[in-house]
C-alpha positions in Angstrom: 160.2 59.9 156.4 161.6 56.8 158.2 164.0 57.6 160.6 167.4 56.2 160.0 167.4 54.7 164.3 164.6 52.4 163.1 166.4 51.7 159.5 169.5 50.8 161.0 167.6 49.1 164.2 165.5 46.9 161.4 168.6 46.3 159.4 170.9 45.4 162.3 168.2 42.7 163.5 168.2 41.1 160.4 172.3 40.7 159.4 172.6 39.7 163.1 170.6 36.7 162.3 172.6 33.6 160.1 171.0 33.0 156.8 173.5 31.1 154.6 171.9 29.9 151.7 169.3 26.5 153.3 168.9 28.2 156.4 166.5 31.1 156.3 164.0 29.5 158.8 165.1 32.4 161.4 165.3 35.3 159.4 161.4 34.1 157.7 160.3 34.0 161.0 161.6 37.4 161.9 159.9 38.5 158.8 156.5 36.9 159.9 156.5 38.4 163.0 157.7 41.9 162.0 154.6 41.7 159.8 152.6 40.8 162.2 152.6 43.2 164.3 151.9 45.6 161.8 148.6 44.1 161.0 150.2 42.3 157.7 149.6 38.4 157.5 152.4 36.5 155.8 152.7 32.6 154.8 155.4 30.2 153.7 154.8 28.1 150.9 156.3 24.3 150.9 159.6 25.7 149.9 160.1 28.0 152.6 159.4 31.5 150.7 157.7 34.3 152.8 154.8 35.8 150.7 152.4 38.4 152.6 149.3 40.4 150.6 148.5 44.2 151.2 144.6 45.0 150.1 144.3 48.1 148.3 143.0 49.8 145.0 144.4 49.4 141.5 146.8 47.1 140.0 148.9 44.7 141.7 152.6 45.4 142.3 154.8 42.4 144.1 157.8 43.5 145.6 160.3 40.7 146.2 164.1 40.1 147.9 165.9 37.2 148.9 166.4 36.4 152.4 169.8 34.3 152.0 173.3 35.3 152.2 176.6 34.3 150.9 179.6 32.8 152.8 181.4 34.1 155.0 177.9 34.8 156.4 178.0 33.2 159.8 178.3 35.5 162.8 178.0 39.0 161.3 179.1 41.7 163.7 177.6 45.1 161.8 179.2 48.7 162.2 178.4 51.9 161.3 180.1 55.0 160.4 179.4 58.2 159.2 176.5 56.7 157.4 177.8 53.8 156.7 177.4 50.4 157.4 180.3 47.3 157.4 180.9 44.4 158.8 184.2 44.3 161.4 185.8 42.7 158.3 186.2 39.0 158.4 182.3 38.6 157.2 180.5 39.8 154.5 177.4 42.4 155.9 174.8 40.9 154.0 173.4 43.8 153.1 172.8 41.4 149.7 169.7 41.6 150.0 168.7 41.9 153.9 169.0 46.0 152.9 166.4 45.6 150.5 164.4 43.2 153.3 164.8 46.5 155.6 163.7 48.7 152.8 160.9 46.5 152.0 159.4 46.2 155.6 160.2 49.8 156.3 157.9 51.4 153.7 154.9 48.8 154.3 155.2 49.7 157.7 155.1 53.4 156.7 152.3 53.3 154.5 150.4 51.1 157.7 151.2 53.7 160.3 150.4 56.4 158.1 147.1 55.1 156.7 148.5 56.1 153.6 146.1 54.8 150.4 148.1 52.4 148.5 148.0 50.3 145.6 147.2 45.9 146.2 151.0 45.0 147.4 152.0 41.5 147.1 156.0 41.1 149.0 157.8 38.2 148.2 160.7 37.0 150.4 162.7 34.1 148.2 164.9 31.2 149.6 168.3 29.9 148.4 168.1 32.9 145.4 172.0 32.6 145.5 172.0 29.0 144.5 170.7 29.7 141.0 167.0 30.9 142.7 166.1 27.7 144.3 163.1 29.4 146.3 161.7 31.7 142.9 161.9 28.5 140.8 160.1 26.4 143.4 157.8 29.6 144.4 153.9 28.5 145.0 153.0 31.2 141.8 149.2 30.2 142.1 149.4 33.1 145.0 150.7 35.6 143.1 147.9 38.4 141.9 150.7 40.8 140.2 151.6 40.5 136.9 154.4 43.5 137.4 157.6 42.3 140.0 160.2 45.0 141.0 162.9 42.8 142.5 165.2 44.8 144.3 168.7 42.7 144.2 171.7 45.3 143.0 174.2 46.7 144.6 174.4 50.9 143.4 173.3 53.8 144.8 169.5 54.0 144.1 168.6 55.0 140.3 169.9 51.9 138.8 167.4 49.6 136.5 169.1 46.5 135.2 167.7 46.5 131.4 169.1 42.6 130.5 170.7 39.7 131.7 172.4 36.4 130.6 171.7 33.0 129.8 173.8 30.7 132.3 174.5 27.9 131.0 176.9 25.2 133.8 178.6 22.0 132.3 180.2 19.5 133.8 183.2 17.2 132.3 184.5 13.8 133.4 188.0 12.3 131.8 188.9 9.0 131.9 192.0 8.2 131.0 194.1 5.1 132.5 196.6 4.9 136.0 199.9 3.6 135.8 202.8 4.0 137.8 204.4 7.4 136.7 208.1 6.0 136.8 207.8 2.6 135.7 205.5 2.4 132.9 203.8 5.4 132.2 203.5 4.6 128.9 201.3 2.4 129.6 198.7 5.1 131.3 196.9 7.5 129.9 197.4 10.9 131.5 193.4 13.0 132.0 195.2 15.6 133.2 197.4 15.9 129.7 193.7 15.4 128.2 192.2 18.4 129.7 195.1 20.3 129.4 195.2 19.7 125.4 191.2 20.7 125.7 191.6 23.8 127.2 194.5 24.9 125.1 191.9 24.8 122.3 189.8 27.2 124.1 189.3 31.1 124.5 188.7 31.3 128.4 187.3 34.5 129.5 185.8 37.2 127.5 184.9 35.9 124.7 183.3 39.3 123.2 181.6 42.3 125.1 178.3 39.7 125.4 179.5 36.5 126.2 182.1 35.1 128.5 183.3 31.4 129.1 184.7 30.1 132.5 186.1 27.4 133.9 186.5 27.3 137.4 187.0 23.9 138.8 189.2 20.9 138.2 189.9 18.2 140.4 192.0 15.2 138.9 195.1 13.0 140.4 195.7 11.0 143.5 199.3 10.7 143.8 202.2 12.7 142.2 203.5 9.1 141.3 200.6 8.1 139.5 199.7 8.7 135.9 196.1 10.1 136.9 192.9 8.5 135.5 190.4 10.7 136.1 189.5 14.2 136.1 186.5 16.5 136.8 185.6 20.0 135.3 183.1 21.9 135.9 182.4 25.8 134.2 179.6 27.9 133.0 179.1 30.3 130.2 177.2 33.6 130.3 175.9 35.4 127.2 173.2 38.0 126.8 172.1 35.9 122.8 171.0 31.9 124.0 172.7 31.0 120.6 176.2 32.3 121.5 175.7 30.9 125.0 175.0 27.5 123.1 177.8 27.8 120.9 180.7 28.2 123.0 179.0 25.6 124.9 179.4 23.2 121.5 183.5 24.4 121.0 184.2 22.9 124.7 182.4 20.1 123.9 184.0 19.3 121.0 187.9 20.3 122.5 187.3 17.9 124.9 186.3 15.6 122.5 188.9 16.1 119.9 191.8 15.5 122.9 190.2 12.6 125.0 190.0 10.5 121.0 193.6 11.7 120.7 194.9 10.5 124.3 192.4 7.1 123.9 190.9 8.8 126.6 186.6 8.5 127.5 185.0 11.5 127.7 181.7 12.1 129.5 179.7 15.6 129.2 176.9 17.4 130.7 175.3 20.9 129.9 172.2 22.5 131.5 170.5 25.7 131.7 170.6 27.0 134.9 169.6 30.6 134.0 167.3 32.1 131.4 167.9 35.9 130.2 165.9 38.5 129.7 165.3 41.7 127.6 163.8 45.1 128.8 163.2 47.8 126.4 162.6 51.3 128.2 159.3 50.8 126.7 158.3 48.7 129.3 155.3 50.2 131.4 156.8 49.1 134.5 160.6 50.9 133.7 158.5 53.8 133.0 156.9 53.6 136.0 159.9 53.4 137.7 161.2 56.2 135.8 158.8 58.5 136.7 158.7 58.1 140.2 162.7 58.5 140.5 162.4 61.6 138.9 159.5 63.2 141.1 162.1 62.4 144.2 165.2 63.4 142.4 167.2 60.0 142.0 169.1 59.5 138.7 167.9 56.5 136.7 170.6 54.6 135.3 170.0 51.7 132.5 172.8 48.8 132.9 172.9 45.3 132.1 174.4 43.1 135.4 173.8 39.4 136.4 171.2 37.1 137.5 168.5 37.5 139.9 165.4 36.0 140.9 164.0 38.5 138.1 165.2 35.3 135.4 162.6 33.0 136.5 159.7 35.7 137.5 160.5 36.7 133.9 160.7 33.1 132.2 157.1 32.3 134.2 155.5 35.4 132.7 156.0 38.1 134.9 157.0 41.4 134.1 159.9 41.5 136.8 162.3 44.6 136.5 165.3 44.7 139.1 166.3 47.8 140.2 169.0 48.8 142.9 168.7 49.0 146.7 172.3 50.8 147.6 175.4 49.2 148.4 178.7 48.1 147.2 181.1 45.7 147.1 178.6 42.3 147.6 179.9 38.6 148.1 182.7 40.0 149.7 184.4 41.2 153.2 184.4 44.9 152.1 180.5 45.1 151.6 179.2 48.3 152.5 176.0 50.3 152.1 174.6 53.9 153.4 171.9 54.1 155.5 171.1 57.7 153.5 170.3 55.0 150.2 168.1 52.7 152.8 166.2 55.8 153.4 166.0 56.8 149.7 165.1 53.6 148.8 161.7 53.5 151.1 160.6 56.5 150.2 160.6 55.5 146.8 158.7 52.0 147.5 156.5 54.3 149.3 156.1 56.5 146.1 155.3 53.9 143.6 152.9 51.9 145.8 150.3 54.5 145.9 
């Protein structure tokens, strides 16, 4: 068992170093070297992931996390009590996903030391996986042997396998309507701000229904609170677990849009893109099963939820069977992010486990 000294000593190295999404270049070569020593060569491909091959006997099995953080990630000053581990408070810890680096690195150096007989490992350490998985997307896959990918990028207490996630879809809205001065003719404007505001009315924002949910989070318009404003931007996403109903909703704020800017005489520019597939799991799956079994030979709880998106959507869309499953933790993309150090520990054994 892997003391918790070196899990927090590993751990601590790793938040210590800055890793904002674009600048992993530290924290891969801390990864490198870490392997290294342990006898474990590891490469970069053009795009900047880490990707390192264990020899061994059996089927492949790629383990994968994502070595960038979130803002306010600059500057993290880690502290622990009574098992747990937090950030002084005016950072986020990062332990999305540098815990499940630790975990990773932890159990390959276990399974080294050890001489322990292991299955053909394959770790994958992804860039920018918080800016809609730049570094899976752009991963070199003509090095990967595995067919099977557990990607371990949720914050629970270990047990939980995420069964399904959404198709993301982003869009992006211009208005153009007309300036005029706002108290001397502004009849003679027309107002993009009345525009959007006449679109959105139209529209169910939020929950839409227990699968699908529409958002609009940005809108940038005006230049002068005496000026009929001419333009305005608007940027949102949907999420929903069926592509059609993604594809719908994305159709009604379209067409509100639409309907108001021909109203107001206003133009109306839009743009829609997928930036996330979904995916499906049944418990089926050889790999859940897998995953099953081995949580039950060391007593964890599996639990089967749906969550968000991970590098899992494109490992998944490429062909991979890629199953994410939780590393510990609470609370991520936030100031109050937290995880035990007694789930770290959990968590290598059980790489350990299903590795050989």
């Amino acid at each position: 068992m892997t003391s918790k000294k070196q899990i927090k000593d590993t751990f601590f190295d790793l938040i210590k170093i800055d890793s904002v999404s674009g600048e992993e270049t530290k924290v891969a070569f801390y990864i490198k070297r870490y392997l290294k020593r342990i006898g474990v060569d590891a490469s970069q491909d053009k795009f900047g992931n880490v990707i390192a091959r264990l020899d061994g006997y059996g089927e492949f099995l790629a383990l994968c996390a994502h070595m960038d953080t979130v803002e306010p990630g600059r500057g993290i000053e880690p502290v622990v009590k009574n098992d747990i581990v937090r950030s002084k408070g005016e950072t986020i810890l990062g332990a999305d996903d540098k815990a499940s680096i630790t975990e990773i690195l932890e159990a390959v150096k276990y399974l080294k030391i050890k001489n322990i007989k292991h299955r053909p490992i394959e770790l994958i350490f992804t860039c920018g996986e918080e800016k809609y998985f730049a570094g899976s997307i752009n991963l070199n896959y003509k090095k990967i042997r595995s067919k099977d990918v557990i990607v371990l990028d949720h914050s629970m207490p270990p047990g939980a396998i995420i069964m399904k996630s959404p198709f993301i879809y982003n869009f992006e809205i211009k208005i153009k309507g007309k300036s005029a001065h706002a108290g001397d003719v502004p009849e003679k404007g027309v107002n993009a701000i009345k525009v959007t505001g006449d679109a959105i009315s139209e529209l169910k924002i939020g929950r839409i229904n227990k699968t699908t949910t529409l958002n609009i989070g940005e809108i940038k318009g005006g230049i002068g609170i005496n000026t009929v404003p001419e333009e305005v931007y608007i940027k949102g996403e949907v999420r929903a677990y069926n592509q059609d109903s993604a594809l719908r909703q994305i159709d009604l704020v379209s067409k509100a849009f639409k309907k108001s800017s021909r109203k107001h005489k206003a133009r109306y520019y839009f743009k829609s893109s997928l930036k996330c597939p979904g995916y499906r799991h049944l418990r089926t799956n050889s790999l859940i099963k897998e995953i099953v079994l081995v949580n039950k030979e060391l007593g964890i709880n599996s639990k089967f939820i749906d969550n968000a998106a991970s590098d899992a959507n494109i490992f998944n869309k490429k062909g991979l069977n890629s199953v994410v499953i939780s590393k510990g933790g609470s609370n991520p993309h936030s100031i109050r992010e937290s995880i035990k150090i007694t789930h770290m520990q959990k968590m290598i054994s059980f790489l350990v486990e299903i590795c050989t």
